[in-house]
N, C-alpha and C positions, 0 to 999 in steps of 0.2 A: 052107564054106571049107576048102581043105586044111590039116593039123595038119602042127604041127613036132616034131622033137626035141625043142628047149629051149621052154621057157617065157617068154614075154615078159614082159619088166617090168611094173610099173603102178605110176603116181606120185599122189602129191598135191603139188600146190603152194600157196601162198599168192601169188594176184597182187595184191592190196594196188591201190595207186591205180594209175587207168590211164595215168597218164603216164610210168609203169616203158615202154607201148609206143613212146616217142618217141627213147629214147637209150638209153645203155649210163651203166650205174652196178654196185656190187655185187650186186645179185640178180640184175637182167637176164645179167653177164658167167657167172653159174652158171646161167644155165637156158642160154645158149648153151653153157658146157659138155658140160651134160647132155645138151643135141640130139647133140652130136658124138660124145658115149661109148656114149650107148645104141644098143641095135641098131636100123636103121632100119624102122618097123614094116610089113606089111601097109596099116594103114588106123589109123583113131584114135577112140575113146569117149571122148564129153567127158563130164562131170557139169557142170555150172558153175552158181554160188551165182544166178546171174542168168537161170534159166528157173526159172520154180516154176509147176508148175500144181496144179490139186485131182484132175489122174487122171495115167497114167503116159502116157508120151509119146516119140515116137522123129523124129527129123528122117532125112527121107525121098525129099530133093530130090537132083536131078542136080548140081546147083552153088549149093551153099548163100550167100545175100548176107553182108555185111560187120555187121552191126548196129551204132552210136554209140547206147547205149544208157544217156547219162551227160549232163548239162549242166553249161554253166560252165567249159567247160576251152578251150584255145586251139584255132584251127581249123585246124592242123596236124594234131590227133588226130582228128577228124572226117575227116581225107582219106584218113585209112590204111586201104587195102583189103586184105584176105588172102584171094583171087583163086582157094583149093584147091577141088577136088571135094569133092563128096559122096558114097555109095556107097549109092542105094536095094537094093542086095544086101546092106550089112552090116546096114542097116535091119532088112532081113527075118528075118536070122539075129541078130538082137537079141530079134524077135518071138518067133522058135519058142526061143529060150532063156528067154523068163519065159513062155510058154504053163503053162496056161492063165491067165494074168493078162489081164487086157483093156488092149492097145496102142494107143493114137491113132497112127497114122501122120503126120506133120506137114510140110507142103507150102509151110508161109508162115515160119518161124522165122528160122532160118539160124543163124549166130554171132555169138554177143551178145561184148562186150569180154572175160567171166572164160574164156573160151576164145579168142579170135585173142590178144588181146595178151599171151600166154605162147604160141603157136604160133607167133608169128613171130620169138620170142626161138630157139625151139628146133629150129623146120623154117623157116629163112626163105623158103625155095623154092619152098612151098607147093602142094607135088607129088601129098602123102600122104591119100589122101580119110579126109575128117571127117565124123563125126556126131555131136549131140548127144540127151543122153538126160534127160529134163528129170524134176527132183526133184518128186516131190509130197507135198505139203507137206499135204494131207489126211491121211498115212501115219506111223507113230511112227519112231523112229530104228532100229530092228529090222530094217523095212521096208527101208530103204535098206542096212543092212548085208547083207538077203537078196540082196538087189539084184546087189550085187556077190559075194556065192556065185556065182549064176545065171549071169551074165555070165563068168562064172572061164576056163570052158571059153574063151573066144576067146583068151585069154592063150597057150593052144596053137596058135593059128590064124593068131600074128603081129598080135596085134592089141594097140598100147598103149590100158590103160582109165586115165585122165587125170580125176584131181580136180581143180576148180580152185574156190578159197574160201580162209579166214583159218581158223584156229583159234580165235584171238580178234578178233572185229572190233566195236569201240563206237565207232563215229563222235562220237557227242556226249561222250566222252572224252577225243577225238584232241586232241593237242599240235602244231599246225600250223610250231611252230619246229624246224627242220631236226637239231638238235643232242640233242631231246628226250631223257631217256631215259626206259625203259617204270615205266607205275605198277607198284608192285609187285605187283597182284593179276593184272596183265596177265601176266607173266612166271611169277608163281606157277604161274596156271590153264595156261600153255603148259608148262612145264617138269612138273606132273603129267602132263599129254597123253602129250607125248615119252614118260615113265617108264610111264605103261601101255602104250603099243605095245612098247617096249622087253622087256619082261613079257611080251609076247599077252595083255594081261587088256582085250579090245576090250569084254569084257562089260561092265567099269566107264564104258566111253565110251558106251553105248549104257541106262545107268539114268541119266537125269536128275535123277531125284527125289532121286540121293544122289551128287551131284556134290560136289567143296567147296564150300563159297559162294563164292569168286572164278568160279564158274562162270556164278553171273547174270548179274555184270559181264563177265565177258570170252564169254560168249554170250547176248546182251539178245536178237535172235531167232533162227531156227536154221539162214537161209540156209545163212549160209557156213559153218559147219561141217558139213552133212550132207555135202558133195561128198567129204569125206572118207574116211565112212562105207561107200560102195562098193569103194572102193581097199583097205580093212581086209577086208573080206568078202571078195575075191578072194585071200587069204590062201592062199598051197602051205605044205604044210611044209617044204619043199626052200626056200624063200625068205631072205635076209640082209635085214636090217632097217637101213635108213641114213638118214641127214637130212641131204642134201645143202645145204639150206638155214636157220640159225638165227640169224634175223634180225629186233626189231620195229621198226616204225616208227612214228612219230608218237604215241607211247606206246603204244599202244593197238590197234594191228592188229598181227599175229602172219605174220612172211613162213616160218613154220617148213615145210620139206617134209619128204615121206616117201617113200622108194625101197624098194619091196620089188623083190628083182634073183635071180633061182634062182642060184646056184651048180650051173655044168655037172657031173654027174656024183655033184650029194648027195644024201642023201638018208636026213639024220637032220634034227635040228631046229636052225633058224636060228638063224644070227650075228648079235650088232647090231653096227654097225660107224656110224662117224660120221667120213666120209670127206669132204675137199674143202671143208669147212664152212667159212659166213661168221657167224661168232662175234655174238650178242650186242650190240648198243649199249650 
């Protein structure tokens, strides 16, 4: 793939419940910001909390299906198709970027919901070919932050690399009343997160063993926070550090994002900056 000038962003988001894809409320009106501000990409690497396999794995289809990978929700959501390409050439060059690691090429996946229902908040048009890169969860959390080293180079190539997962997510926590606010270990273990990226100390995100203890709780397993893990690894030094989104809900999922964004023309060490932000419940 041809290289750019600039560096292409790479985000993390928190997509939280899939019904954020049926409407516009506070988070969904910022990830549509966020489609509008950033630059429009090449193509798209997803990570998302909802492929895990035990080997590494690249989706590699012409036209990746819609996946309803959730029950119980109204059949409204079930209908919503996000209809984009796939690019078996970004595939490829996902390949020869973790060579020698062993790549499953993947024919049957597609997009599961922690990737379309944040794609259609931000590309509603669904123009921009997707692929997903599925976590394995056979791998320690190192693993995935190599991940996203490897992967770094397309960030040149116009390529957004796209976390999608919570920082904190404990389902049997959640506060199903509308108004909730976060337990406070929820909030804790998110507001450390925030304050190590804010640092670059990603090494502290990446020792579990010596996490705070609000970290059991606000990470019971490690889906959805690995998707992160890649987006940290794809670190420039030229990069500004922002969190577009600081948001929990239902006590207990964390809608916190992260924008690493180059600044044209730097080329000392990043700004954190905390721009456009949906504050806290």
């Amino acid at each position: 793939m041809p290289t750019t000038e600039l560096t292409h962003p790479a985000l993390f988001l928190g997509h939280g419940n899939p019904m954020h894809a049926l409407g516009h409320d506070p988070v969904t009106d910022q990830w549509c910001t966020l489609g509008s501000q950033l630059p429009r990409p090449q193509g798209i690497v997803v990570f998302s909390a909802h492929w895990g396999l035990k080997h590494c794995a690249v989706t590699a289809m012409a036209r990746p299906r819609t996946i309803h990978d959730f029950g119980g929700f109204p059949r409204a959501l079930y209908q919503i198709q996000y209809p984009c390409p796939g690019s078996p050439q970004l595939a490829h060059r996902v390949c020869t970027l973790l060579s020698p690691w062993p790549v499953h090429t993947d024919h049957e996946w597609g997009l599961d919901h922690g990737a379309w229902s944040l794609l259609l908040h931000l590309y509603p048009d669904a123009d921009i070919p997707v692929i997903q890169v599925a976590l394995d969860l056979s791998q320690s959390p190192g693993f995935h932050y190599e991940l996203g080293k490897r992967l770094a180079p397309l960030r040149k190539e116009g390529v957004l690399l796209l976390g999608s997962g919570n920082i904190v997510h404990h389902l049997g926590a959640a506060l199903w009343e509308e108004m909730s606010p976060p337990h406070a270990w929820a909030k804790s273990f998110d507001d450390w997160v925030v304050e190590c990226i804010r640092k670059h100390d990603h090494e502290s995100l990446l020792e579990w063993d010596r996490w705070p203890a609000e970290g059991y709780l606000a990470v019971p397993t490690p889906e959805h926070f690995l998707p992160l893990l890649p987006i940290l690894g794809s670190f420039q030094s030229t990069d500004q550090v922002s969190f577009p989104v600081r948001l929990m809900e239902m006590a207990a999922i964390s809608m916190t994002g992260v924008l690493l964004s180059p600044r044209e023309g730097s080329s000392g060490p990043e700004t954190n900056q905390e721009r456009n932000v949906v504050p806290h419940c």
